[in-house]
C-alpha positions as CSV (number, residue, x, y, z in Angstrom):
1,X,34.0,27.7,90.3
2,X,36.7,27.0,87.5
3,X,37.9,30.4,88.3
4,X,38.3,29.7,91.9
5,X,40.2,26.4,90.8
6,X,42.4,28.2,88.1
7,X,43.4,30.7,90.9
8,X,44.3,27.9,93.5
9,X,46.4,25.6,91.1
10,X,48.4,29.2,90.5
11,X,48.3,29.7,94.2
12,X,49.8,26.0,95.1
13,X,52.1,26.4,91.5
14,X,54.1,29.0,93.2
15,X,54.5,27.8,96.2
16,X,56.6,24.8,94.9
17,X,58.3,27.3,92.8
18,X,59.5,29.2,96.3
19,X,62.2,26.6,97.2
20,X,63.5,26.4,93.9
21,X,64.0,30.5,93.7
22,X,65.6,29.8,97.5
23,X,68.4,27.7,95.7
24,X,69.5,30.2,93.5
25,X,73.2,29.9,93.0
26,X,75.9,31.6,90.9
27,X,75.9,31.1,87.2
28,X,77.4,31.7,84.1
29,X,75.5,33.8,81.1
30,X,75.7,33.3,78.4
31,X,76.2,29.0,79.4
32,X,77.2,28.1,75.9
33,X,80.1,29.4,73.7
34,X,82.1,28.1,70.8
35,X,84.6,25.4,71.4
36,X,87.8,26.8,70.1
37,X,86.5,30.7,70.3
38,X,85.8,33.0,73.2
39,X,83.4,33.9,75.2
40,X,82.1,36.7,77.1
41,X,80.1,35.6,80.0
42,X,79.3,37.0,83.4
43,X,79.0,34.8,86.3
44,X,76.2,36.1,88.3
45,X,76.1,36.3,91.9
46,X,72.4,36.6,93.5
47,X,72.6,36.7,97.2
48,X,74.8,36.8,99.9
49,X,75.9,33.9,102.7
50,X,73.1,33.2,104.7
51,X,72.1,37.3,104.4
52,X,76.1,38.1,105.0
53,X,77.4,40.6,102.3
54,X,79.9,39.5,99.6
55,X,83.6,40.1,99.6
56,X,85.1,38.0,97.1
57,X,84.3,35.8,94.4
58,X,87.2,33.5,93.0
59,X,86.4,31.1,89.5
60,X,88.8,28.6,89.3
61,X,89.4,27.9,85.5
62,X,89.2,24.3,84.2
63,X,91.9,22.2,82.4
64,X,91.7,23.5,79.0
65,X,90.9,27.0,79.3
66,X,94.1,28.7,78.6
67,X,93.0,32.5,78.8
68,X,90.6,34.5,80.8
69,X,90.9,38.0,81.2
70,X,88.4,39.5,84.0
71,X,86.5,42.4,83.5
72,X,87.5,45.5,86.0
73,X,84.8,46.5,88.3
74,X,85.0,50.1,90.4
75,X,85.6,49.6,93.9
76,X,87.1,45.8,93.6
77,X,90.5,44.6,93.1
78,X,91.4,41.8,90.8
79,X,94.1,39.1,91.3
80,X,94.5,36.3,88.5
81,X,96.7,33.1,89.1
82,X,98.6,31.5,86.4
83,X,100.4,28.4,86.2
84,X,103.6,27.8,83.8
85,X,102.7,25.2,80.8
86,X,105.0,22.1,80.6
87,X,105.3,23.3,76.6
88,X,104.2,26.3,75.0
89,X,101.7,25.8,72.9
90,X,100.3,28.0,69.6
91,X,97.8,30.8,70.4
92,X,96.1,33.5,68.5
93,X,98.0,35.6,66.2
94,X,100.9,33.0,66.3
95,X,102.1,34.0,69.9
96,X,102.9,31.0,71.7
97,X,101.4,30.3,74.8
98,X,103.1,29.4,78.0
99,X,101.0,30.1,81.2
100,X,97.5,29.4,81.4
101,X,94.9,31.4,83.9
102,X,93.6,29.1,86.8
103,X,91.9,31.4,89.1
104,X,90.4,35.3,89.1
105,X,89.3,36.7,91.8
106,X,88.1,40.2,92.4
107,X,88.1,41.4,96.1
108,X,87.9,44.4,98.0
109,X,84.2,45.5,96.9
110,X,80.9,44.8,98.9
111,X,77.6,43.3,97.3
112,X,74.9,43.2,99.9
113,X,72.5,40.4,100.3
114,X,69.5,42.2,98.8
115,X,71.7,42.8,95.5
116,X,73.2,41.2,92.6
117,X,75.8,41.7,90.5
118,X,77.6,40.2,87.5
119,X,81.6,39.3,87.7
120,X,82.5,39.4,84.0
121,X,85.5,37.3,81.9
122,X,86.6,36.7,78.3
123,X,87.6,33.6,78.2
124,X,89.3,31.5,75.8
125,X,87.6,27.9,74.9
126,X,88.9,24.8,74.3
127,X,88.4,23.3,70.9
128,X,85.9,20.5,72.8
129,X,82.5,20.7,71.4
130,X,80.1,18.9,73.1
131,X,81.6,19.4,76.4
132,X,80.5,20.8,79.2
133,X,83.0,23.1,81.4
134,X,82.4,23.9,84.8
135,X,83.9,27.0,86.9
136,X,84.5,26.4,90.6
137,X,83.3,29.1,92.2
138,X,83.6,30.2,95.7
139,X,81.7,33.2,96.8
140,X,83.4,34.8,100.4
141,X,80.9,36.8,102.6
142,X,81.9,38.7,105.9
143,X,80.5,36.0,107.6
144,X,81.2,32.4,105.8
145,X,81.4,31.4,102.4
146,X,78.9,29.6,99.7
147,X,81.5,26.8,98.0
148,X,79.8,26.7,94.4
149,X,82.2,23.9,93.4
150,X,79.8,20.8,93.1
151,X,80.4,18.3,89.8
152,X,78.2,16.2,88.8
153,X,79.3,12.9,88.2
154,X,78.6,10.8,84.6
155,X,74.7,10.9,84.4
156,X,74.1,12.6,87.2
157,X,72.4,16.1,86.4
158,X,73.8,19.8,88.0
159,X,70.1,20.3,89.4
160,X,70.8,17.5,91.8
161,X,73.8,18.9,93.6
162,X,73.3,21.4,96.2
163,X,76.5,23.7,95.4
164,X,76.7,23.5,91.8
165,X,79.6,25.3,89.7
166,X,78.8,27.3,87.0
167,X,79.0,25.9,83.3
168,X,79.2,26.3,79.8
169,X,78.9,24.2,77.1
170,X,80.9,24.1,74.7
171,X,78.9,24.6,71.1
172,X,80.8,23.6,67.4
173,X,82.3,26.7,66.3
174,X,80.3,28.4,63.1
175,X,83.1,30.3,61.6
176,X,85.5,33.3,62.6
177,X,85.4,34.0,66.4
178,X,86.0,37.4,68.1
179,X,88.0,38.3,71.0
């Protein structure tokens, strides 16, 4: 008998887990990196639009982050928008900085529904810790587009929103980092 309840409480356990797998959405990985350092991370796309292959995926780049360099992939082509600094400011190796990276987007390439992939940056942190940093992203399919560019507002948590953007959290730096 406690078998027979052990096996239905799994049974029931899953299916609430079901709807949760459903709203899978893009994130980052690694989510946390060192504020002031770099990070590698991939943003991780999972599925398609509504079973519609994907053609594009564009991360918008929030205020602070002042270099990203994407990651080539075979068979897509990558476009990365800048804008002009109102001052330069002092980057690594003492080369001034005076455009900052708002958006990559890689094109041109084809990830089916029943695939995933993994759209890879280096990206340059701001000296924040504590923060959390979210990436707008927007995920274009042959036929519409998933908007992953919700938010959330003070106290309110990611889980809640249905579009979430990707995020990482910005950790106190423990010496030297690479890039």
């Amino acid at each position: 008998m406690l078998s027979i309840l052990r096996a239905t409480i799994v049974a029931c356990a899953g299916l609430v887990l079901i709807p949760a797998l459903a709203r899978a959405h893009v994130v980052a990985d690694p989510n946390e990196g060192p504020a002031g350092g770099y990070i590698r991370t991939a943003f991780r796309v999972t599925h398609g639009c509504k079973g519609s292959p994907t053609l594009a995926v564009t991360i918008r780049m929030p205020e602070g982050v002042l270099s990203a360099k994407p990651m080539p992939k075979p068979g897509w082509t990558i476009e990365i928008k800048t804008r002009l600094l109102e001052k330069p400011v002092a980057g690594q190796h003492g080369f001034a900085v005076r455009d900052a990276v708002t958006e990559v987007t890689w094109q041109g390439g084809r990830l089916e529904n029943n695939q995933f992939d993994e759209f890879v940056v280096m990206v340059g942190l701001p000296d924040r810790a504590g923060e959390t940093l979210y990436f707008p992203t927007v995920q274009t399919c042959e036929k519409g587009a998933n908007n992953w560019t919700g938010i959330p507002a003070a106290g309110q948590s990611a889980h809640d929103l249905p579009e979430p953007a990707p995020s990482i959290t910005l950790k106190p730096a423990a010496g030297h980092h690479a890039h």
